[in-house]
VEXGU-621527 format. One record per atom (N, C-alpha, C): x, y, z negated. Coordinates in steps of 0.1 Angstrom, whole numbers, plus 5000, padded with zeros to 4 digits. Layout:
XYZ;...
// end
This chain:
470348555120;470448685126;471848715130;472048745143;473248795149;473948915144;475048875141;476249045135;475249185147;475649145158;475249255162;473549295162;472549205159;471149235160;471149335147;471949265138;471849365124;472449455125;473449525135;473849665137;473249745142;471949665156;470849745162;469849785148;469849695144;468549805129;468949835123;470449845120;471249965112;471050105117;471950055129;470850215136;469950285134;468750185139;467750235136;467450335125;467650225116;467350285097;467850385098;469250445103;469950535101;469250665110;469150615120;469350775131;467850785134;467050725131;466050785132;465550875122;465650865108;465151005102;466551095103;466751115114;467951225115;467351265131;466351275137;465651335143;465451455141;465851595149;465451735146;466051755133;466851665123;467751745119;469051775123;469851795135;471151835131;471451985131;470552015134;470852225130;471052235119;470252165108;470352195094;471552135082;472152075092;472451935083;473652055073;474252155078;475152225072;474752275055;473752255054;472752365040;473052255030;473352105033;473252015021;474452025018;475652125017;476852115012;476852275010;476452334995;476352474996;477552574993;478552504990;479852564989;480552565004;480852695009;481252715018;483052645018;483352675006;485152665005;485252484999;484052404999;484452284994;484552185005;485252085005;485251995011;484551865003;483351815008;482551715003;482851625008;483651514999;484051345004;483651284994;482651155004;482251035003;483250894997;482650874984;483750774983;482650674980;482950544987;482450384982;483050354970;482450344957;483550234948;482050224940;482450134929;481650094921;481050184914;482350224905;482350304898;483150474900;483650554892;484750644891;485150664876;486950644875;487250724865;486450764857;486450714840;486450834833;487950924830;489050784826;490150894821;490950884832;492050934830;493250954844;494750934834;495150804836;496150754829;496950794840;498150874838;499050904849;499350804856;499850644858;500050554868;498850434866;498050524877;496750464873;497250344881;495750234884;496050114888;495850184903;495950014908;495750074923;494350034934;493350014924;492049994924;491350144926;490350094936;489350244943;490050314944;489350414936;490050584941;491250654931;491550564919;492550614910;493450604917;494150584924;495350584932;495450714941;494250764948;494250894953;494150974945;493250984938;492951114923;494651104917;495450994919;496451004909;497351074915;498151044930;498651134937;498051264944;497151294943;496751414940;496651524932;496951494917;497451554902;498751574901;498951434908;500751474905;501651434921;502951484917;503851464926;505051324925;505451294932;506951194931;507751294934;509251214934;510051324942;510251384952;510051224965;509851234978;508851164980;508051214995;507251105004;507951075013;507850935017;509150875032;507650885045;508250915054;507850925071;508550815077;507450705073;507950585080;508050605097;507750715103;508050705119;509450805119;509750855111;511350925110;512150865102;511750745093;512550725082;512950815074;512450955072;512951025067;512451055049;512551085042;511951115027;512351305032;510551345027;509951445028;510451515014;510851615015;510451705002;509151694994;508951654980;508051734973;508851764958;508651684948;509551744936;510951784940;511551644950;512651654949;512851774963;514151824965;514851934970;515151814982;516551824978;517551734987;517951574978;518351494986;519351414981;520351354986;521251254981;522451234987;522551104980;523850994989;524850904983;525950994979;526250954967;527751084963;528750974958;530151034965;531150904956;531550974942;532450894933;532550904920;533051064914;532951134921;533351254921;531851354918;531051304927;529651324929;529751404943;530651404953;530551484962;529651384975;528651454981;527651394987;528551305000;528351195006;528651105017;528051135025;528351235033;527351255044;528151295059;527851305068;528351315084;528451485088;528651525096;529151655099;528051725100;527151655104;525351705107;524651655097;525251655083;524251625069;523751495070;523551375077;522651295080;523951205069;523651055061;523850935056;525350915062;526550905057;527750855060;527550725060;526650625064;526550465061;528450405061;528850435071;530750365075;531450425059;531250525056;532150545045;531350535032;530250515033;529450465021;530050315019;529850255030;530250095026;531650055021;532250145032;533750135025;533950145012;533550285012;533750304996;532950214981;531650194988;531050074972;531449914975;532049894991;532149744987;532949704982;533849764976;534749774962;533949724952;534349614945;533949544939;534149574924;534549724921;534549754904;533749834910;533149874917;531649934918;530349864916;529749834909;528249734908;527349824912;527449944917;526350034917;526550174929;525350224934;525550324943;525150444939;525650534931;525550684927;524450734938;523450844934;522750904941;522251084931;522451134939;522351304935;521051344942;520051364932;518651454934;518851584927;518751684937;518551824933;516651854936;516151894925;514751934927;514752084926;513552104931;513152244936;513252314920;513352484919;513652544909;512652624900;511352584912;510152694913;508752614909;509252474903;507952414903;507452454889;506052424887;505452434873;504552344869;504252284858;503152184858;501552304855;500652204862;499152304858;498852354849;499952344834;499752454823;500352514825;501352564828;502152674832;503452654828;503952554819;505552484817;506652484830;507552484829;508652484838;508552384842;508352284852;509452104854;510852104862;511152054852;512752034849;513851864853;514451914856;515251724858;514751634842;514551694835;514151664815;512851574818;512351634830;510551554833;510851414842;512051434847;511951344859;513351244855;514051254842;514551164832;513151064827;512851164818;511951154813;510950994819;510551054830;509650964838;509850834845;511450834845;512250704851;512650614838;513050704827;513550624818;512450544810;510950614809;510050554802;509550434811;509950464830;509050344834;510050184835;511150254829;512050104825;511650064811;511250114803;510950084790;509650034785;509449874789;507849854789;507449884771;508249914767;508149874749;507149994748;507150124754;506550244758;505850244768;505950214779;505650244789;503950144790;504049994787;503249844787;503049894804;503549924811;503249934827;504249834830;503649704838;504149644847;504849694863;504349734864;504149834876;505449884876;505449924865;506850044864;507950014865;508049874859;509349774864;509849744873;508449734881;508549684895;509749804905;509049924896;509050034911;511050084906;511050054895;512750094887;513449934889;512649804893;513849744895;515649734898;515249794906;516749854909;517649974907;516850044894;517550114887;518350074879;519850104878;520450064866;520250124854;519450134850;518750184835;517950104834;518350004820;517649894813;517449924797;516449864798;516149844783;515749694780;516049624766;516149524763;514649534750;513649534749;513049504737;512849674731;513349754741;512849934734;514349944735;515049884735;516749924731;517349964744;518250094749;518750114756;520050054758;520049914772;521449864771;522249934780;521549964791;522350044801;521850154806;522850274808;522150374813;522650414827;521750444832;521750464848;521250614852;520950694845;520250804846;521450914837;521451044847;522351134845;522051304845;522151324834;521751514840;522751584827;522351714831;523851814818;523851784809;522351764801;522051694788;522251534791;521951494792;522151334790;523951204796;524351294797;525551204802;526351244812;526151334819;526451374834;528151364834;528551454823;530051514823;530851424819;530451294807;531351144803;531351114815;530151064824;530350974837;531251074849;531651204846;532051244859;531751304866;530451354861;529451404873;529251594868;529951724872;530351834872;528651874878;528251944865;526752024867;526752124863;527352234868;527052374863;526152464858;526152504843;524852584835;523752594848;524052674856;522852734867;521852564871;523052494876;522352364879;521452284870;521952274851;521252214847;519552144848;518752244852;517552224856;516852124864;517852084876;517852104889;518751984893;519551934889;520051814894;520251704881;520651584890;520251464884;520951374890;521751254882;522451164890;521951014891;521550934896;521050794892;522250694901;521850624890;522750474898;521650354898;521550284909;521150194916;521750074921;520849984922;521849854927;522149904941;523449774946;523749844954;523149774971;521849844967;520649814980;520149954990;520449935004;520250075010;518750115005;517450045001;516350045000;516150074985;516650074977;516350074961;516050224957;516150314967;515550454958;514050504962;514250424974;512250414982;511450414972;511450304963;510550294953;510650414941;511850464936;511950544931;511950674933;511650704945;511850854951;510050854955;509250774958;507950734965;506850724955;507350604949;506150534939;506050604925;507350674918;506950704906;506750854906;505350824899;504551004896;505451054885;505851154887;506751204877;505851304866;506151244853;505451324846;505451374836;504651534828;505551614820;506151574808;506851594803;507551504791;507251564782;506951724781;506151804773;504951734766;504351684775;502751624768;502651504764;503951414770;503651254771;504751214757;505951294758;507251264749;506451244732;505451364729;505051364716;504351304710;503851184719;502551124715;502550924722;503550884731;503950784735;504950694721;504550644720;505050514708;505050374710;505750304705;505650154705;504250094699;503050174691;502050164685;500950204700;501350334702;500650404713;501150384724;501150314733;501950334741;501150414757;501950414767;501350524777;500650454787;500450344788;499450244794;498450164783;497550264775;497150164763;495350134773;495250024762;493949964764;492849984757;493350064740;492950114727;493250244725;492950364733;494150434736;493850534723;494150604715;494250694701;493550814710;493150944701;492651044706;493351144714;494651104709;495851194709;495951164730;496051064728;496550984744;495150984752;493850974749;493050954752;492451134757;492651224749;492551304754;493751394767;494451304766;495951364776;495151244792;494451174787;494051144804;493251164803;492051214799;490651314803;491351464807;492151514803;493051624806;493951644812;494251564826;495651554830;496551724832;497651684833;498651814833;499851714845;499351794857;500351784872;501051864875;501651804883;502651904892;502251934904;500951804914;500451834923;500051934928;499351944937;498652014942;497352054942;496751994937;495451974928;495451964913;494152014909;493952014896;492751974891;492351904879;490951804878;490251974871;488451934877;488052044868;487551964857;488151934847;487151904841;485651914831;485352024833;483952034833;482751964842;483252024854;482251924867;482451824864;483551734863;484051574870;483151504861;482551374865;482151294853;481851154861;481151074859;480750944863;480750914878;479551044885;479051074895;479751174908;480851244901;481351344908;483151364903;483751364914;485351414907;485551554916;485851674908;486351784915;487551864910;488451854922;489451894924;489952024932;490352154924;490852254924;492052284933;492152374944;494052384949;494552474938;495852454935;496452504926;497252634935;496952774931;497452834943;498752894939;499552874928;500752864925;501552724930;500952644937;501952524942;503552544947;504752494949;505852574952;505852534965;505352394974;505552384989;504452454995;504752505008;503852635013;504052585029;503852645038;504052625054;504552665057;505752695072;506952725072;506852915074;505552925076;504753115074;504953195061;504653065054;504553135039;503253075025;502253065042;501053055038;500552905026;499552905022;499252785016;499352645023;500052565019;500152405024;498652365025;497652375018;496852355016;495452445018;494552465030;493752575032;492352565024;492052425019;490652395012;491152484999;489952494995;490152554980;489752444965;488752394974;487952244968;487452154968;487652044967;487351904966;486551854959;485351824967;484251724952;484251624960;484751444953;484351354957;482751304949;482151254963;480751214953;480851094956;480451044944;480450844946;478850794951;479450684958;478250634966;478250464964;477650404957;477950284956;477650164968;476950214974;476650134990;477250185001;477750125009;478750235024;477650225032;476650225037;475050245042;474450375039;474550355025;473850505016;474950595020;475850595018;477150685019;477450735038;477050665046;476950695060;475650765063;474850755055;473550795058;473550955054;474250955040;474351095040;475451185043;476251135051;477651195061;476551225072;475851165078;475451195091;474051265087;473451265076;472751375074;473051505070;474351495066;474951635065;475151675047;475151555040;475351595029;476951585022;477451525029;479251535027;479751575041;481051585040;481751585051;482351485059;483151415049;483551315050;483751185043;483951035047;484150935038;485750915037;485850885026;486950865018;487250715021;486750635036;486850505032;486850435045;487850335051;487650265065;486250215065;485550205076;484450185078;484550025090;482949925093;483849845101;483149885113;484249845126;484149835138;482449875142;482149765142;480249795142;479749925142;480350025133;479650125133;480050245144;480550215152;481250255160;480350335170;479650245176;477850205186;476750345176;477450355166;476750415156;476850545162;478250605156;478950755159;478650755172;478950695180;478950755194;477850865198;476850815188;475650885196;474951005190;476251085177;475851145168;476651265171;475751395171;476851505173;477751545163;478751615161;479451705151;480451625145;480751485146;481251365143;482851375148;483651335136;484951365142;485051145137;485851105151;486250975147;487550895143;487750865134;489550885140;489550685141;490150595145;490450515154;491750485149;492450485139;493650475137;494750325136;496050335149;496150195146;496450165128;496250025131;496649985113;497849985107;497949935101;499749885092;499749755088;498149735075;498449605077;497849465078;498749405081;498749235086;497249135080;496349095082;495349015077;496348875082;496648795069;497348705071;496448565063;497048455070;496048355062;496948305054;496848255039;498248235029;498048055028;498447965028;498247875025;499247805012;498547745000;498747714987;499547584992;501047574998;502447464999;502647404991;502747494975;503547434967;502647464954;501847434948;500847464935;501747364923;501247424917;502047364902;501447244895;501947174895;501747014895;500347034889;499647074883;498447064879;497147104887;497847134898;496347204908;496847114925;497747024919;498046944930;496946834933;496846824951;495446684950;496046634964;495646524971;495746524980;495446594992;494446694992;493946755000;495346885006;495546954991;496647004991;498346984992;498346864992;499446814998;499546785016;498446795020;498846835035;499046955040;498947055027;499447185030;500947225030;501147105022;503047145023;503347055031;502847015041;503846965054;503547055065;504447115071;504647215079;504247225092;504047095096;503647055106;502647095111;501647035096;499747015097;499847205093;500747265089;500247385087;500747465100;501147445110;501747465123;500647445130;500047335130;498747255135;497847385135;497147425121;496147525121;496647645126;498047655123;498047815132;498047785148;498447685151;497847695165;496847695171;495647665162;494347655161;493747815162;494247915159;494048035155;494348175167;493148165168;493348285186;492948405179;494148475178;493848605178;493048705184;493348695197;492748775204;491248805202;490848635202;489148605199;488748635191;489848635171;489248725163;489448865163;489848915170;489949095177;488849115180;488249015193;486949055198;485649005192;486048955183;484748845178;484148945160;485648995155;485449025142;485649145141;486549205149;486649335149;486149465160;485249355171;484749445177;486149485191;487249465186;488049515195;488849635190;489049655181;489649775174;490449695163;491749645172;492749585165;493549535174;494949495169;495549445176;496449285174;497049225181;497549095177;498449135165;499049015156;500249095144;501248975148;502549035147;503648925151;503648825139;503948725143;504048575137;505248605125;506348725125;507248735122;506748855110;505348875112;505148965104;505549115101;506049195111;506949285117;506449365130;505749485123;505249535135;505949585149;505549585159;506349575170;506749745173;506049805168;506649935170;507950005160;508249905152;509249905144;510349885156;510949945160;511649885173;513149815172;513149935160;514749925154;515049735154;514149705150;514749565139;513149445143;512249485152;511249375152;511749265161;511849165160;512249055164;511248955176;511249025187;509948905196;509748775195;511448725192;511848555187;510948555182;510148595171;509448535163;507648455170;507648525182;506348535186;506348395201;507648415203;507548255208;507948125206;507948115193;508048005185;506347875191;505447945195;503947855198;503647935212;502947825220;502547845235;501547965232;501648035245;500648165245;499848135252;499448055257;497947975265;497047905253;496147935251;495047915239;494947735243;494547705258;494247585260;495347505251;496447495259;497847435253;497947445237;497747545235;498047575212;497247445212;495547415216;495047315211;495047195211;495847165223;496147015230;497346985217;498247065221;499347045205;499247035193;498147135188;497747105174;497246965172;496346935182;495146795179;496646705182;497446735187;498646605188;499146615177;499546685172;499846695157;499246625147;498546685149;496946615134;496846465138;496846455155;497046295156;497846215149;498646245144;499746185142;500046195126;499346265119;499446325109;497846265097;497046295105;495246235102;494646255112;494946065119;493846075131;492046025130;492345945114;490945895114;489546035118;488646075127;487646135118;486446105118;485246125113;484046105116;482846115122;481946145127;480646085138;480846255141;481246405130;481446515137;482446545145;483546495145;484746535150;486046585140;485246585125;486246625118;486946505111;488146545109;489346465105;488946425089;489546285088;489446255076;490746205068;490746225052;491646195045;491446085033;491945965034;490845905024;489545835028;488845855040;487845855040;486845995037;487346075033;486746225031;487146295038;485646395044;486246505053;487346595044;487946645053;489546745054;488646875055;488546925041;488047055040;488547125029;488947295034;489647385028;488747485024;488847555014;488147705009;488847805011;488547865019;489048045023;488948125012;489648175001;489148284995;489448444998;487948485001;488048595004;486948724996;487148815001;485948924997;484548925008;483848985007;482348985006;482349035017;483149125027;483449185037;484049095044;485048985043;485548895050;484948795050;483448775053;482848635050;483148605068;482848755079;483148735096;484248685093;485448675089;486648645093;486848475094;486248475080;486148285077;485148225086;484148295088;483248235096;483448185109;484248285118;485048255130;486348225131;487048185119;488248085118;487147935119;485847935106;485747825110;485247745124;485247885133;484447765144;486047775151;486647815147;488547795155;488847665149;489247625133;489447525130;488747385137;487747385139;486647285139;487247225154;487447285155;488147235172;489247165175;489947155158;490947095158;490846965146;489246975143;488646865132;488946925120;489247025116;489947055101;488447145094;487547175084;486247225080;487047275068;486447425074;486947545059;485847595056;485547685041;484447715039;485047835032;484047935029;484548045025;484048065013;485048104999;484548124988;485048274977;484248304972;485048404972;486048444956;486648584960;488248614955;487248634938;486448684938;485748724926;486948884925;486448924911;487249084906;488749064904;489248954898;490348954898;491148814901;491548844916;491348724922;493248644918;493948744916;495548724910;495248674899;495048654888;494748614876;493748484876;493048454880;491848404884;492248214891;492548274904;493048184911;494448184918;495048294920;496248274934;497548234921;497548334911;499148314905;499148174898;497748124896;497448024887;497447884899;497347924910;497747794920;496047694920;495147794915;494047744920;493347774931;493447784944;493247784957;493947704968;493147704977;493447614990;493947725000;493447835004;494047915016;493148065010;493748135011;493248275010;493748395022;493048475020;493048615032;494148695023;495348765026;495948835022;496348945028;496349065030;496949175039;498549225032;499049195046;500849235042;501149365049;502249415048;502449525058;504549525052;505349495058;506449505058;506849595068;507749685063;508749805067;510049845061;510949935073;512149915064;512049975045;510950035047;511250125034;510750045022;509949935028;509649825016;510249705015;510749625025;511449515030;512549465016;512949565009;514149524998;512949434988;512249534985;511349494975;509649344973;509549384987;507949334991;509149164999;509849155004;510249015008;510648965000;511348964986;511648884976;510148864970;509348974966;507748914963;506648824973;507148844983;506548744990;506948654996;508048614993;508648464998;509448374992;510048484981;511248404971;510848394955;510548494949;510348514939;508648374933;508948324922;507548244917;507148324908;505748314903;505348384889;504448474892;504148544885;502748654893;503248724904;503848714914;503848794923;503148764936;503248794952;503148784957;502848674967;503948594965;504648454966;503148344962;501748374967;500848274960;501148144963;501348114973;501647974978;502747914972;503547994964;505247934960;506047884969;506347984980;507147934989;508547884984;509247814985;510647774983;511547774995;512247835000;513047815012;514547915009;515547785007;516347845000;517547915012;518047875026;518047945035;517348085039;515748085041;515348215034;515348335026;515348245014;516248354999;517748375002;518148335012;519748375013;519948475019;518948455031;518448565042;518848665037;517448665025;517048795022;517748905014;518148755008;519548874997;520548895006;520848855012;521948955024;521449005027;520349075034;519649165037;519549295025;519549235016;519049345003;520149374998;521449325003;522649404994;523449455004;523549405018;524049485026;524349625026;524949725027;525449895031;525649915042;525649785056;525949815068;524749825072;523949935076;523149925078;522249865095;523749885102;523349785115;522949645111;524449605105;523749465100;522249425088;521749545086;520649515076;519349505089;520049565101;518649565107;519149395121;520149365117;520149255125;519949135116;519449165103;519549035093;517249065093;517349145094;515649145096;515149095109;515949095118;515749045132;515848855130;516748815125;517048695118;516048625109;515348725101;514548695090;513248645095;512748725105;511448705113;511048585117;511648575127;511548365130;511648245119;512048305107;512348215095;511048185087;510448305091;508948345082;508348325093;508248315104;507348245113;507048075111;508148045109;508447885115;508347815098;507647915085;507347845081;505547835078;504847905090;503347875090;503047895079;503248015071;502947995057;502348095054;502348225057;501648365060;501248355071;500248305081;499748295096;499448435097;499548485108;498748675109;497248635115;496348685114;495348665121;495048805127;495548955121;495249045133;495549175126;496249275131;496549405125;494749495127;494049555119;492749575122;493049775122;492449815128;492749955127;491650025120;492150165114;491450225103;490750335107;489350265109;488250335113;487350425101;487250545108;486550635094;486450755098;485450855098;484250995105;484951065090;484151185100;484251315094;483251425101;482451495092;481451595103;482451705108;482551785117;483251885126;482452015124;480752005117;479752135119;480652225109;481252215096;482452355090;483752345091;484152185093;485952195090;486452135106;487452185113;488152095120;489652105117;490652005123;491751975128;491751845115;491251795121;491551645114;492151575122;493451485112;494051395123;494251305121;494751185129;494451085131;496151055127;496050965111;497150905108;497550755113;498350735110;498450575117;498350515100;497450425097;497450295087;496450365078;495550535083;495250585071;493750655076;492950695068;491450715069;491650855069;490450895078;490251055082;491451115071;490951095061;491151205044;492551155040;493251255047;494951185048;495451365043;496451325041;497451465038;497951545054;497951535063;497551575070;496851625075;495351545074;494351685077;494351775067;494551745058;494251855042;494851955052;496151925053;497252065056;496652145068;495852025077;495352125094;494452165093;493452135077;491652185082;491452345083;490552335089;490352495093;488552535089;488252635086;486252685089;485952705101;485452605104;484452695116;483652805117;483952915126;483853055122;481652995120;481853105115;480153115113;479452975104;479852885101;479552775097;480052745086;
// end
């Protein structure tokens, strides 16, 4: 049965018992002040460990409890206000480096740290004066010490994560022991290092040092939820620690109970297996430039739906508002024909890339996989690979091509086109070339057309999810053209542990998304770095890793964006992340009580943006 025959009785199933109801559909959500979102996951939360994983919906529930310092606007480059106030590069005096119109002194930033008895770039966060956690406690620079210093200290912390996101803090711990300190406020060090904080200020500012990477505070200012030290300081141990697996009553009740700074608050009476509901906190300290609440819902119940079928069925019968979740292409033919339906269409961010396993660790080595580390044969299959066809074939047409360079093109500053004519843009030609390639490489094949090695067909396993079986399926009829037979197997629950760090796979589906605000961090994990990271294939390209560390220690920041222009064709030309297609983030909302929903780029209806625009529809 054809993809699309099974969308025509999707339909069906769906829109026919929604006959003569759309007048009513408003009665199945009887709180007028709530917002009802549909979420797909297995399961939900019981507890709420402050840096939850980043699995289903704990990652929304978790930025929604609490706050970081800043959020960055990757189309301004800018970092938004939330905990934090303002910030700055400050020289050793602590006076901010900045241009006549407040913006980044980059020319006298560099001057000043490429001095070489500097290992480090001073940075000044002043946070707002007015914030409070959901008990009613003050937060203080004490909370957001607090929160940096614990996420360098796995001895407390057992968060991997945390490391990741404080890399580039210079505040280390060795085994629980504090060797270096990189963190500064009135109480903790400010005035030995230099740094002049006046009583009034104590609260409120904070000095950190950083390696010296323009990108090193993204993760710090973005990723870490800052959290109360009140609750967490008394009960966090090297026995207990704040990521436990056994977690004591003490700890166990502090994540059935969270205490934020967000904007939301858990009820916890309602919330339980079936349902999570979330309160506005109407003491929040960011507001609209009127006065008014940042936020006009009053309430949030997510209901869990464990099928996206079941969960569309009751969006369009009117029993939620919205899904909490991209939906695919296909259902598109769906909405069209449904009133009150808001669609949002959003382009993507990121990359569906194909990974191929180069370099596996002598023990998952075979022959099959040794034609993956010749560059050629892996040049071969990406030429094999028409985008366009899987746009229209898998996505329906609701996507776009992804540069070879891995670097979206609206990035303008710094995306590199070199990278995209590295291979003929005539589909005919990619094929004539690849099959010359593989000629020359393995021309034996047999009575099907497929290439042999050994005497044995030349066949690869895709590992993917259950949703990407279209993707493999129409690579495989792309491959086949070039004699090479892939089959699709899948990632299972935990597909990093499982198979990719452990170098048990042939080719896997991976989604990337590189930007300036991640690029320090996300290109050493995906191209240079071995070991559990990113890097499944174990790329080695020691020209590459040179790249990139010039890229990552640079302070000129012209030159950081002509060393990413440089970088692009390097990561193209090693066929080792192929892109197969940027997909866009498709996902409804009913319009019969709330509008001004908007359409994010990389993100589903239920974005922080609409939160801020929704409105009631008078009478509804």
């Amino acid at each position: 049965m054809t993809k699309r025959l099974m969308l025509m009785l999707l339909v069906g199933v769906l829109v026919l018992p929604l006959a003569g109801c759309r007048g009513g559909a408003g009665s199945h959500r009887p709180d007028p002040n709530t917002l009802y979102v549909g979420s797909v996951q297995s399961s939900f939360p019981s507890a709420y460990m402050p840096w939850l994983s980043r699995e289903g919906i704990a990652p929304t529930i978790a930025s929604m409890l609490y706050d970081s310092l800043f959020s960055y606007d990757e189309a301004t480059g800018d970092y938004l206000p939330a905990i934090g106030r303002e910030w700055y590069y400050v020289d050793e005096d602590g006076k901010p480096i900045v241009t006549e119109d407040g913006s980044i002194d980059y020319a006298r930033l560099e001057e000043l740290y490429s001095d070489p008895k500097y290992d480090y770039l001073a940075v000044k966060v002043i946070i707002h004066d007015n914030i409070t956690w959901s008990d009613g406690v003050p937060l203080t620079v004490e909370d957001v010490y607090y929160s940096l210093d614990l996420a360098t200290n796995h001895a407390l912390s057992n968060h991997a994560g945390a490391l990741a996101w404080t890399s580039d803090l210079k505040h280390k711990y060795n085994n629980g022991v504090l060797v270096e300190r990189g963190l500064f406020t009135y109480e903790r060090g400010a005035l030995e290092q230099g740094y002049q904080i006046s009583p009034e200020e104590k609260d409120t500012v904070i000095y950190l040092h950083v390696d010296k990477v323009l990108g090193a505070v993204t993760p710090l200012f973005t990723s870490v939820l800052i959290l109360p030290r009140h609750v967490w300081e008394p009960v966090v141990t090297r026995e207990n620690q704040l990521n436990s697996s056994a977690p004591n009553a003490e700890i166990l009740h502090r994540y059935t109970h969270p205490v934020g700074s967000g904007v939301w608050v858990l009820d916890t009476e309602q919330s339980g297996s079936q349902q999570i509901v979330l309160h506005r906190r109407k003491d929040y300290h960011l507001t609209k430039a009127d006065g008014s609440p940042l936020i006009a819902v009053d309430t949030i119940k997510f209901v869990l739906y464990q099928e996206q079928n079941v969960a569309l069925y009751a969006l369009l019968k009117g029993h939620i508002d919205l899904l909490d979740s991209s939906v695919s292409s296909n259902y598109l033919l769906l909405f069209e024909q449904q009133e009150d339906l808001f669609v949002s269409n959003a382009p993507g961010v990121f990359t569906q890339t194909l990974v191929f396993n180069l370099n596996p660790v002598s023990s998952e080595r075979n022959p099959l996989r040794d034609l993956l580390a010749n560059v050629e044969f892996r040049k071969a299959m990406a030429l094999a690979i028409n985008q366009e066809e899987l746009i229209k074939s898998v996505l329906d047409g609701a996507g776009v091509p992804a540069s070879a360079g891995l670097m979206r093109p609206t990035l303008e500053d710094f995306y590199n086109s070199e990278a995209d004519s590295l291979l003929p843009g005539d589909y005919a030609e990619r094929l004539a070339l690849a099959n010359s390639i593989l000629d020359g490489i393995v021309p034996e094949k047999d009575k099907d057309g497929y290439r042999l090695l050994g005497g044995e067909r030349i066949s690869f396993k895709i590992l993917g999810t259950p949703r990407e079986q279209d993707v493999v399926s129409f690579l495989q009829i792309q491959f086949k053209k070039i004699g090479i037979d892939v089959q699709y197997a899948a990632k299972g629950a935990q597909p990093e542990s499982t198979y990719l760090y452990t170098s048990k796979f042939d080719l896997t589906l991976q989604g990337v998304i590189f930007s300036l605000s991640n690029v320090d961090i996300m290109y050493p994990a995906h191209f240079s770095t071995l070991g559990r990271t990113s890097n499944y294939g174990r790329l080695v390209n020691e020209e590459l890793n040179g790249a990139i560390q010039e890229m990552r220690y640079t302070l000129n920041l012209h030159t950081k964006y002509e060393l990413l222009k440089r970088i692009q064709p390097m990561i193209a030309q090693e066929y080792y992340k192929v892109p197969l297609y940027t997909a866009n983030v498709i996902s409804v909302a009913r319009t019969d009580r709330f509008t001004g929903y908007q359409v994010v780029e990389g993100a589903t209806v239920f974005n922080s943006e609409s939160l801020q625009n929704l409105r009631r529809v008078e009478g509804r």
